[in-house]
N, C-alpha and C positions, 0 to 999 in steps of 0.2 A: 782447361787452362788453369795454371795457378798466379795465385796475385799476392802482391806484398805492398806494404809501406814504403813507403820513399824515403828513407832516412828515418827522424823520427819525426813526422808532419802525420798529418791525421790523412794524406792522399794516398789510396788505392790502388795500385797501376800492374797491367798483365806483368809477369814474368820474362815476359818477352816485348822489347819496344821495336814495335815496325819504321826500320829507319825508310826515311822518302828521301835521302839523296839522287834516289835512283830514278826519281817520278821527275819529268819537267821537258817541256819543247826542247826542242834539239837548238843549241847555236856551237853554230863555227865555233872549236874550239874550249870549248868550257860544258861540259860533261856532254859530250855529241855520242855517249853512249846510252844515255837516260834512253827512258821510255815516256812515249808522248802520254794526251790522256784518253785516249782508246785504249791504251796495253797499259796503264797502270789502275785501271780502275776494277778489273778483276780482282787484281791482290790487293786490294783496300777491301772489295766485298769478304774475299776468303779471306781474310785477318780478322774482320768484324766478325764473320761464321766462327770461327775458330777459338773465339773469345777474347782475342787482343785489345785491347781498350787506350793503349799508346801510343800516341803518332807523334814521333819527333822529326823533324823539320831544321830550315833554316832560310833567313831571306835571302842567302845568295845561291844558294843549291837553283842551276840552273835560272839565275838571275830573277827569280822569284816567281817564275812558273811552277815552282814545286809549291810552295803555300797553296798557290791557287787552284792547282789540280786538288790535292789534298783539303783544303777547306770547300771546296764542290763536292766531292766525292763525301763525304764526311757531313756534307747536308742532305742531301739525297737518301743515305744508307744508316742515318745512326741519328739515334737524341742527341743532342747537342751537349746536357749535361751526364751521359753516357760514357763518353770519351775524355781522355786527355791528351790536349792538343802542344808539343813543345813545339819551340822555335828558336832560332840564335839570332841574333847582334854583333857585329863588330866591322866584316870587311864591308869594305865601299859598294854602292848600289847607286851608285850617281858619280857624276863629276864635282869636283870640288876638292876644295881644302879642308872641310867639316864632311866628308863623304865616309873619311876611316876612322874608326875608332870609336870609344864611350864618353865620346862626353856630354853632358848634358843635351846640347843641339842635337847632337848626333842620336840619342834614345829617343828622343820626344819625337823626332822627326819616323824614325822608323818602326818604332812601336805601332805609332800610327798607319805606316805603310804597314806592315804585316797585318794588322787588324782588318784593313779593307782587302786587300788579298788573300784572308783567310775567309774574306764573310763573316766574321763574328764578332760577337761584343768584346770578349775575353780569349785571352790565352792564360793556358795552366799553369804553362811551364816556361816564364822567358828567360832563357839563359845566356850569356856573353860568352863569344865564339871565341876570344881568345883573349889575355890580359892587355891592356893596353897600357905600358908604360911610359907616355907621352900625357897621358890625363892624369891628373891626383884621384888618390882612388877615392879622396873624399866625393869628389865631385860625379863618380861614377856611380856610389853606391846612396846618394841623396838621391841620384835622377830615378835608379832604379824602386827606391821605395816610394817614391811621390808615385811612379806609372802604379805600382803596387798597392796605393792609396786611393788613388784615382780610381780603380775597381779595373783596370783596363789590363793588371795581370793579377794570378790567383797567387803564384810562389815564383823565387828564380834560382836560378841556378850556374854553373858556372863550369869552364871545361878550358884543357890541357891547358895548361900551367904550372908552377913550380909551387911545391907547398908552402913555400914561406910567402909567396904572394897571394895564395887563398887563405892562408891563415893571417896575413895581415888585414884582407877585406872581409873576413869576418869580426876582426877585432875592431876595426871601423866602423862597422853596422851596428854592432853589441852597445862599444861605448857612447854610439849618438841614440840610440834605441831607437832604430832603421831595422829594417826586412833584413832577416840574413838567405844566404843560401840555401837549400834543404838538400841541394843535388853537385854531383861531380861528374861531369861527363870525358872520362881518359882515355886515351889512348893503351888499351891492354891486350895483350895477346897472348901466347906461348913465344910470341918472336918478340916480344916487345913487355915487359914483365918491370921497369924501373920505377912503376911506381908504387911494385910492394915495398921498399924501402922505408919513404917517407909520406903518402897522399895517400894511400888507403889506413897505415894509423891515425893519421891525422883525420881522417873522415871518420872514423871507428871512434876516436874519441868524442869528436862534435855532434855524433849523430847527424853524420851528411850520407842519403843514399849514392851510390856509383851505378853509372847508364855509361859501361865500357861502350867506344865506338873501336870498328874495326877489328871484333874478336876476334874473326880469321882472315887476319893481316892481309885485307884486300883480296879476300879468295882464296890466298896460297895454300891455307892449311884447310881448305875444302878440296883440291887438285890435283893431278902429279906434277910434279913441279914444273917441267916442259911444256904442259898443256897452256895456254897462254887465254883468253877472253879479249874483246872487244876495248873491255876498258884498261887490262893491264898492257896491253899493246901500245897506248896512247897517254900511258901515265905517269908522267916525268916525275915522279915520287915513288917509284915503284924501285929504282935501283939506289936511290937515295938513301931506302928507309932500311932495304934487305939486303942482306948477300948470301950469293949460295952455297959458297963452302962452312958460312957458319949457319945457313937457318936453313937449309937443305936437310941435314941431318933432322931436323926436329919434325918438319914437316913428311918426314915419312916415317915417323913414331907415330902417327896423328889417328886418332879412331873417329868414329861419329862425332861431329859437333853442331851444336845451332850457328845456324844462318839468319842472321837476323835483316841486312839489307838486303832487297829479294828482289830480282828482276824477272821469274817465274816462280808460278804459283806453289810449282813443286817445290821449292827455296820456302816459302811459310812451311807448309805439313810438313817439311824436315825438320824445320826447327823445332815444332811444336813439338814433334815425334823424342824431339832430345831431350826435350824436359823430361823423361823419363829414364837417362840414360843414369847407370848408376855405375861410376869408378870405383873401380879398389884401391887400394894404395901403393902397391904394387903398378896399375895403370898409372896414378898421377905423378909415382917417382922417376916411372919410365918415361913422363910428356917433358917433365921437367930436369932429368937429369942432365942433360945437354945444353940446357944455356949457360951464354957467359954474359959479365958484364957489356953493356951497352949506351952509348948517349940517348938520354929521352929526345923522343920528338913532336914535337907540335903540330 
């Protein structure tokens, strides 16, 4: 396994982050593809064997069975200060009118829920699942540093969003000298590429790490494009995000790539196997010659 720095933070982390969207009891509807925790506890053990030391998470991933599968598994198998454990913030886990979003009620109340769901004192990595334009961000990134104060998170971090709205809540953190960010977690792919534009220079200048979710655009560029899975079968975002006559073409340019969400153990040692994989430039002009502009998506 190889490992790097998070941006420019003094934190550690594999090369590869084992996403658990894919770990959590089954409910009607809302990821009835996961894996319970009988079948996700294998590939938590082969991820720890393999060297991976990053488990990224979220409270609503399978309505918070994924933390708890994942912070069990994760006591059992590993040092506790071994591992780095991320998690998100933002969509609702409860009923109410304080149930969506960052605001102050809204962290303090679920920081705390994922802490006891995870079993642990700390989380490494708390990042917010998506910007919430309905909160001032002052108020979103006070709460966040107080949790960060508190000892109750180590760093946070922040995901798919528009850069002028992570560069304003960095500029908010800076000027009240509050926690900033260290991490960007985007939507990037071969099928989805809008945020070389403006959010990875903007992270290249602030020294913010990138934790792409969804490298291969939900499987597609793992696949032949016909061959369909359990979860693109049932995934009202799947024709929202893609189309075939324009990301058909790319996806069958596509060579070996990591797999980082894994619902079998084969999906880790592939991926791990890819951190060795080494392009020409000739291969990366061929991956990339065929995109065209696009709408980012969240």
């Amino acid at each position: 396994m190889k490992y790097t720095r998070l941006g420019a933070s003094g934190l550690d982390v594999s090369r590869l982050c084992l996403g658990c969207m894919g770990f959590g009891e089954e409910t009607p509807g809302i990821h009835d593809w996961s894996l319970d925790e009988a079948a996700s506890r294998p590939l938590i053990e082969k991820a720890l064997e393999l060297g991976i030391n990053f488990f990224d998470t979220a409270n609503a991933y399978s309505t918070g069975s994924s933390e708890e599968i994942v912070g069990r598994a994760l006591a059992d198998m590993a040092d506790r200060e071994a591992v780095v454990i991320a998690t998100k913030v933002y969509f609702p886990m409860r009923r109410g009118r304080n149930a969506l979003g960052l605001s102050r009620k809204a962290i303090m109340a679920e920081v705390d829920n994922s802490l006891r769901r995870l079993g642990t004192d700390y989380i490494d990595l708390y990042q917010i699942h998506r910007f919430d334009d309905r909160t001032p961000i002052e108020e979103t990134m006070r709460a966040l540093h107080d949790v960060t104060a508190a000892g109750k998170v180590r760093y946070i971090g922040a995901s798919s969003m528009w850069a002028w709205q992570f560069a304003k809540a960095q500029y908010v953190a800076e000027a009240n000298g509050w926690t900033r960010f260290i991490s960007m977690q985007n939507q990037y792919s071969l099928l989805q590429r809008e945020d070389e534009r403006e959010m990875f220079p903007l992270c290249a200048d602030q020294g913010v790490g990138s934790i792409p979710w969804s490298p291969l655009a939900r499987g597609l560029l793992a696949r032949d494009w016909e061959q369909s899975t359990k979860r693109s079968a049932s995934d009202p975002l799947m024709k929202e995000r893609f189309d075939e006559a324009r990301d058909r073409p790319i996806v069958e340019r596509v060579v070996a790539a990591p797999i980082v969400g894994a619902t079998r153990v084969g999906h880790i040692t592939d991926a791990v196997d890819a951190l060795e994989v080494e392009l020409t430039d000739d291969d990366k002009a061929g991956l990339e010659e065929l995109y065209t502009p696009r709408s980012a998506s969240f």
